[in-house]
Every structure is written in C-alpha cells, then in structure tokens.
C-alpha positions in Angstrom: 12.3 -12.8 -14.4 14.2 -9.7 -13.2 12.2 -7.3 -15.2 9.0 -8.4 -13.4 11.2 -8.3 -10.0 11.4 -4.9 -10.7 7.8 -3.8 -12.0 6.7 -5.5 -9.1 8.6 -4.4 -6.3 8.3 -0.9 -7.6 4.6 -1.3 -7.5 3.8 -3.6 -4.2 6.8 -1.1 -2.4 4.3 1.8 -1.1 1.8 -0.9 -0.1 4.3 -2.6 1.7 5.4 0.4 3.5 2.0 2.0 4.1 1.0 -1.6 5.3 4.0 -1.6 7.6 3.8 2.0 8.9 -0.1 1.8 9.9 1.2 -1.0 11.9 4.2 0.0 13.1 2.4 3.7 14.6 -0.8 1.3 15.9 2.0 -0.1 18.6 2.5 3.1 19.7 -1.2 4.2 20.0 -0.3 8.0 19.6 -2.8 10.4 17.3 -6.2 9.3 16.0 -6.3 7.3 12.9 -6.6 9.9 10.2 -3.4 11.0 11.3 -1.6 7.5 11.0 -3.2 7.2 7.5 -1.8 10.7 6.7 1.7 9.5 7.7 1.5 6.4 6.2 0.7 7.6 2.7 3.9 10.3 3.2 5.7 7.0 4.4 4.8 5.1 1.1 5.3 7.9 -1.2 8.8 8.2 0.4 9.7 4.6 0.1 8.4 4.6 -3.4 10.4 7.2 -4.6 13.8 6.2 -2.9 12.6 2.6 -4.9 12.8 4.6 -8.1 15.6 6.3 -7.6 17.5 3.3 -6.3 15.9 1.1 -9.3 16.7 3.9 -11.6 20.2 4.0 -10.8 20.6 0.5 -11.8 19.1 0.9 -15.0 22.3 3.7 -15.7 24.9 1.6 -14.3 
C-alpha cells in the first residue's frame, strides 16, 4: 500500500501540477496559451523533482 502511494504520487505529481498551474495562470488571463503551457511544463518538472527529492530522502532515512 505505501509503495504504490509512492509510485503513484511520483508519477500523477507533474500532471497534478501542470493541471493546476494551466488553471491557476487562465485566472489571470496574462500571455497567450503557448506561453501558459510553457510555464506549466517548467511548473511540473519542478514539482516533480522536489517530489523525488523529498521521496528520496525518505527512502535514506
């Protein structure tokens, strides 16, 4: 059960963010949509590797 806790959050985590991002920069109507899709993929790479690294630090403690 918490093995599959991890594999999944670790997987869903950058659709998750880029889901929330493109949503969150659509409120504020700024930039065409290529740009939002640029900074959502950044945003989801980011959250995906703070994920790992947060995830990976529990595997070594």
């Amino acid at each position: 059960m918490y093995e599959f806790f991890i594999a999944s959050s670790e997987y869903l985590m950058p659709v998750y963010s880029f889901v929330f991002m493109f949503l969150f920069l659509r409120h504020f109507e700024k930039g065409d949509i290529i740009q939002r899709v640029f900074v959502s993929i950044f945003f989801a790479l980011m959250m995906w590797t703070l994920t790992g690294a947060i995830l990976l630090g529990a595997h070594l403690i």
